[in-house]
C-alpha positions in Angstrom: 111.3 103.8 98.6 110.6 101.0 100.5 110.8 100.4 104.6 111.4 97.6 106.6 110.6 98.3 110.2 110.3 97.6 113.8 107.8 98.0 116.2 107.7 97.3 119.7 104.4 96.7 122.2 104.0 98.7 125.1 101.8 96.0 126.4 104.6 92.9 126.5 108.2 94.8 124.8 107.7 92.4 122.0 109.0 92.9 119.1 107.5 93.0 115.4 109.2 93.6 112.0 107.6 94.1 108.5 108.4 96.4 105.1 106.1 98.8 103.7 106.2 101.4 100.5 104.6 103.7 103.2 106.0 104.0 106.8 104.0 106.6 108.1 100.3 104.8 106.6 101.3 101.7 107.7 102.1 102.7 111.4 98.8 104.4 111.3 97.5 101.3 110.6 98.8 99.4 113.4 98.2 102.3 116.0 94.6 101.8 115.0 94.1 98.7 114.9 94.2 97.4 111.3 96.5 95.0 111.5 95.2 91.8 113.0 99.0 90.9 113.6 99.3 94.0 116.2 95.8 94.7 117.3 96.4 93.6 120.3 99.2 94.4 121.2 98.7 98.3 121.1 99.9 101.1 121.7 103.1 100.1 119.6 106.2 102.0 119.1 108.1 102.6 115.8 111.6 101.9 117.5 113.9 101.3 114.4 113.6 101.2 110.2 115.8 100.6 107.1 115.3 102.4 103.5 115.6 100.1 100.0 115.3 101.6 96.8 113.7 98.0 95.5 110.7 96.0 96.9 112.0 93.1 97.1 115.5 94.4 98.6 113.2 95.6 101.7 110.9 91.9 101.8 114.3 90.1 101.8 116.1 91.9 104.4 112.6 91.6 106.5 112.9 87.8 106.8 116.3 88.2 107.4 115.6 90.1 110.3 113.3 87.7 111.1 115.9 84.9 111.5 117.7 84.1 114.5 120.8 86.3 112.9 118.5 89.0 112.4 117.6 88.9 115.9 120.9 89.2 117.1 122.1 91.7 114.5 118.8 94.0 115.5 119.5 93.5 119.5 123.2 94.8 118.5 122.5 97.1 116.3 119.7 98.7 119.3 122.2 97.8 122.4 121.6 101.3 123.6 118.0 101.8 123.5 117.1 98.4 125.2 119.6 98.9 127.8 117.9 102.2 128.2 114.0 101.8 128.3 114.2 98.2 130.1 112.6 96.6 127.4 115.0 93.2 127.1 
């Protein structure tokens, strides 16, 4: 399996997405600052994720969600959890 995910920063409610064959490694990795992308921006939150059987399945639907469509289809798709923490 492969993941596509999103994290959000406690420090500025940003948003960041990526895909990994390992979720729970690969949030580790961001919580501890491995990830020059994230570092700092910690502590981060694991707020939503997508399976895909196939590798590239999960890197395509990552730029996807990167995309201004993504955007909008993620801030849909999470309505009720940024209405709810007063992260938006």
């Amino acid at each position: 399996m492969y993941y596509v995910y999103i994290l959000q920063s406690e420090i500025d409610n940003n948003f960041y997405t990526g895909y990994t064959g390992n979720l729970s490694r690969r949030f580790k990795e961001h919580q501890t600052g491995k990830v020059k992308s994230t570092e700092e921006r910690r502590p981060l939150n694991l707020v939503y994720y997508e399976s895909c059987l196939h590798k590239w399945d999960a890197k395509h639907r990552e730029k996807y969600l990167k995309t201004s469509w993504g955007n909008r289809y993620i801030k849909n798709r999470m309505k009720y959890y940024l209405k709810n923490s007063d992260s938006v």
